[in-house]
C-alpha positions in Angstrom: -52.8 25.5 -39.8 -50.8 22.3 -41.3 -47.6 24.4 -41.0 -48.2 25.6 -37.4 -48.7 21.9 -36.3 -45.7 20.9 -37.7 -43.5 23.8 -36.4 -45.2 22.8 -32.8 -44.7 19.0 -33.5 -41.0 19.3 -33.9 -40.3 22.5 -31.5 -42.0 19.5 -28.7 -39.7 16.7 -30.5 -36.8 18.6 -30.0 -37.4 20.0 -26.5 -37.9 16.1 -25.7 -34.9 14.8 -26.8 -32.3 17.9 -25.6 -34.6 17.3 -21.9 -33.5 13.8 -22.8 -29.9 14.1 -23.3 -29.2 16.5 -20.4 -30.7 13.9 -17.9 -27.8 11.2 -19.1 -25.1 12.0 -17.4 -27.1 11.9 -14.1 -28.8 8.8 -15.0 -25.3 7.0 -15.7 -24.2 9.0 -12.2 -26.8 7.1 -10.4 -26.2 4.1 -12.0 -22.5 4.0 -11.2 -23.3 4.8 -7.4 -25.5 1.8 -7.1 -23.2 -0.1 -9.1 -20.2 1.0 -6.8 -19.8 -0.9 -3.8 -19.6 0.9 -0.1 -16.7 0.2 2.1 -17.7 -0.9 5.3 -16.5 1.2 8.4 -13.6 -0.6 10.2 -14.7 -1.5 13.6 -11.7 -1.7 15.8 -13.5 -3.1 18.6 -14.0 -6.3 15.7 -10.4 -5.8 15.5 -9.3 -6.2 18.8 -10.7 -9.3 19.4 -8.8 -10.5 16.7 -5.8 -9.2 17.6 -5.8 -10.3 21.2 -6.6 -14.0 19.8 -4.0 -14.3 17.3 -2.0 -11.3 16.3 -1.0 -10.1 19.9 1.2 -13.4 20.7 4.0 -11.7 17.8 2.9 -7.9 18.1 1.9 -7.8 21.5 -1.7 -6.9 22.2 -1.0 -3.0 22.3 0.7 -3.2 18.4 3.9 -2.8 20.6 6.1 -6.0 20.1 9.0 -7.0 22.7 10.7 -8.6 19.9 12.8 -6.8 17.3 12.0 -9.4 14.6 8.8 -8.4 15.0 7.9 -4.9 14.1 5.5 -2.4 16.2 2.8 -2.2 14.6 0.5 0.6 17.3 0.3 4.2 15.5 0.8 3.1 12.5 -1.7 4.5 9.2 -4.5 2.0 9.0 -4.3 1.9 5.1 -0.7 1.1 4.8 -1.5 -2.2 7.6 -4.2 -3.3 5.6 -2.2 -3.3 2.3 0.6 -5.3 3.8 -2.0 -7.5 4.9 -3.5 -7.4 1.6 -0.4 -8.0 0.0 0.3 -10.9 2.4 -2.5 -12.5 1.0 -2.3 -14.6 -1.9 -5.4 -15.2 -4.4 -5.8 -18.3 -5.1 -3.7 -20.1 -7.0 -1.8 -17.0 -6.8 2.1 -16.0 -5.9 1.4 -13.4 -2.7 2.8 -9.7 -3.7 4.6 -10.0 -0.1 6.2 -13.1 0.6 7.0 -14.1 3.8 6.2 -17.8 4.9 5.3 -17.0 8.8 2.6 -14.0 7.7 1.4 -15.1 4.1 -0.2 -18.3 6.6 -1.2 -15.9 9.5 -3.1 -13.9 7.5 -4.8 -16.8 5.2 -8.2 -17.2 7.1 -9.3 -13.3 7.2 -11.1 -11.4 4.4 -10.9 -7.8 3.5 -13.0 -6.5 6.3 -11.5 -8.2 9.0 -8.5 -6.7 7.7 -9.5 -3.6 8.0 -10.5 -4.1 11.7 -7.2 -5.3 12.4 -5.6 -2.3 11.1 -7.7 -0.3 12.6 -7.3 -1.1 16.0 -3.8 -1.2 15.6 -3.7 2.5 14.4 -5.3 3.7 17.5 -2.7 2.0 19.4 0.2 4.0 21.6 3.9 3.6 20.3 6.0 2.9 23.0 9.1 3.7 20.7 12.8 2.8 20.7 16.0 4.9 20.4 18.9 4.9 18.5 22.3 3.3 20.3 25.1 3.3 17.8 26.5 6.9 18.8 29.8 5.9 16.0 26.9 6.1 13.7 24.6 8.4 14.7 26.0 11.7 12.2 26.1 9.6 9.1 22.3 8.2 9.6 21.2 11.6 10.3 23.2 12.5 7.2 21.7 10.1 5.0 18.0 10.3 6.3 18.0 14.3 6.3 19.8 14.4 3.1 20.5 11.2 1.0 23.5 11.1 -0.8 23.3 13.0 -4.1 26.5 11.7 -5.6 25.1 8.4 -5.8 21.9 9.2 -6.3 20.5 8.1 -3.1 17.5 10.3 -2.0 16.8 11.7 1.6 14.3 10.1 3.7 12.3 12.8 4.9 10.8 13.0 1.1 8.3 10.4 2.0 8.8 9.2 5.6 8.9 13.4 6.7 11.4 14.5 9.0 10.6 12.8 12.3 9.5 9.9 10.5 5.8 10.0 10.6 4.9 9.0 6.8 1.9 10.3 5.2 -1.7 8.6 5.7 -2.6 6.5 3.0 1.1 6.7 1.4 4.3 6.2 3.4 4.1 4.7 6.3 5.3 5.6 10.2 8.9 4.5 10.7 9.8 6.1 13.7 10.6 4.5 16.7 10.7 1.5 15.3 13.2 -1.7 15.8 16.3 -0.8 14.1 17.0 -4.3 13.7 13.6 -4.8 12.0 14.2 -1.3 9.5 17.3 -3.0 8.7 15.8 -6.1 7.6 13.1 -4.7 5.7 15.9 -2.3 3.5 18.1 -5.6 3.0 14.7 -7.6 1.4 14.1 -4.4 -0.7 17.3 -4.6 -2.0 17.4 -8.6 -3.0 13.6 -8.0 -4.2 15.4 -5.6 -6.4 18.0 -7.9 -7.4 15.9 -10.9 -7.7 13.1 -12.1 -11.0 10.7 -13.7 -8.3 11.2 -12.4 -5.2 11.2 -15.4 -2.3 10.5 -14.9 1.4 11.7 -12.0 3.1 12.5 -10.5 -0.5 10.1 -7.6 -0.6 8.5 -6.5 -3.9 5.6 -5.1 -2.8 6.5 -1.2 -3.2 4.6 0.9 -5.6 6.7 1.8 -8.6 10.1 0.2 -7.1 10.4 3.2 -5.1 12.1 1.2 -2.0 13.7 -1.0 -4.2 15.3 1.4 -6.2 16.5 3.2 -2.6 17.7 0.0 -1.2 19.8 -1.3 -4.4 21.8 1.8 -3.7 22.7 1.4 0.0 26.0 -0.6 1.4 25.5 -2.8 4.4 26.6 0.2 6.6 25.0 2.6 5.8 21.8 0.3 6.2 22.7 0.2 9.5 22.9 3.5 10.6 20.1 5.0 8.9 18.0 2.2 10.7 19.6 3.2 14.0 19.1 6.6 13.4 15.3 5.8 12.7 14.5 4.4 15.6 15.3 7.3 17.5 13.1 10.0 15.7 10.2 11.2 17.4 
């Protein structure tokens, strides 16, 4: 009778602590749900508001700027606006990752979800697009944004930005129909963020891995130029 009490007594122990066991991972599931914060719809009607207040004066309040300094920002992927507004934000005390005097103080009063709004509304904006105009130059920034330019290992566009230049959500951001002018300024900082320690303003190092940086570095002035024209004609 001892014997069978003690067989029972650790038969019970041991179904307890297996039961135990098999109930962790689920328990530290849980755990790490409540302890994981949700993200908060963007609201682009929040986002508008915003935008027509401040943002529209340099963007226009459609995202379609009449300014090639300033770039068109309707259609483009919510997550890449909010990370250049993320990165145009500097912590506190902080060097921002994107450095450009007019935006790093634009963007100061707005927190993450206001952000988001912004973009948001933004994204659900119509391009009205622009075209290319150099026809000199028209072959050669087809050339290099179709195929790149193996012998100096420059790499084709349509890798990440696809072949009519739509990007890819959440990765590569939209670049047709945009400003030449403004493409061409934003491959010229890439390429002094490459060459500089700290970048300054309007010397972009802000690209994951180099991977602009490394493209830029690699370009001459002209053929800058008619990649950038070529851009701005893809559809």
């Amino acid at each position: 009778m001892m014997h069978s009490m003690k067989r029972f007594t650790l038969l019970a122990t041991t179904f307890l602590t297996v039961t135990t066991l098999a109930t962790l991972p689920t328990l530290a599931n849980a755990t790490e749900a409540v302890a994981t914060p949700i993200k908060a719809k963007a609201d682009p009607a929040k986002g508008k508001v915003i935008v027509e207040a401040v943002c529209g004066a340099c963007h226009g309040a459609d995202g379609n700027s009449v300014i090639a300094a300033n770039p068109k920002l309707a259609g483009q992927h919510a997550d890449y606006l909010f990370k250049q507004m993320h990165d145009f934000k500097a912590a506190e005390g902080a060097t921002p990752k994107r450095v450009n005097a007019v935006m790093n103080r634009m963007i100061a009063a707005y927190d993450e979800a206001q952000m988001r709004d912004i973009a948001a509304y933004f994204a659900a904006q119509t391009q009205k697009p622009e075209a290319a105009k150099n026809r000199d130059t028209i072959t050669q920034g087809q050339r290099l944004y179709r195929a790149g330019n193996a012998e100096k290992g420059l790499p084709a566009c349509t890798g990440c930005h696809g072949p009519t230049g739509a990007g890819i959500p959440s990765q590569y951001p939209r670049i047709a129909g945009q400003y030449a002018e403004y493409i061409e300024a934003q491959l010229r900082s890439f390429r002094a963020g490459a060459e500089s320690a700290a970048p300054a303003d309007n010397e972009r190092a802000n690209d994951p891995n180099k991977m602009m940086r490394m493209v830029a570095i690699k370009m001459t002035d002209g053929e800058i130029k008619a990649v950038a024209d070529y851009i701005a004609g893809l559809r």
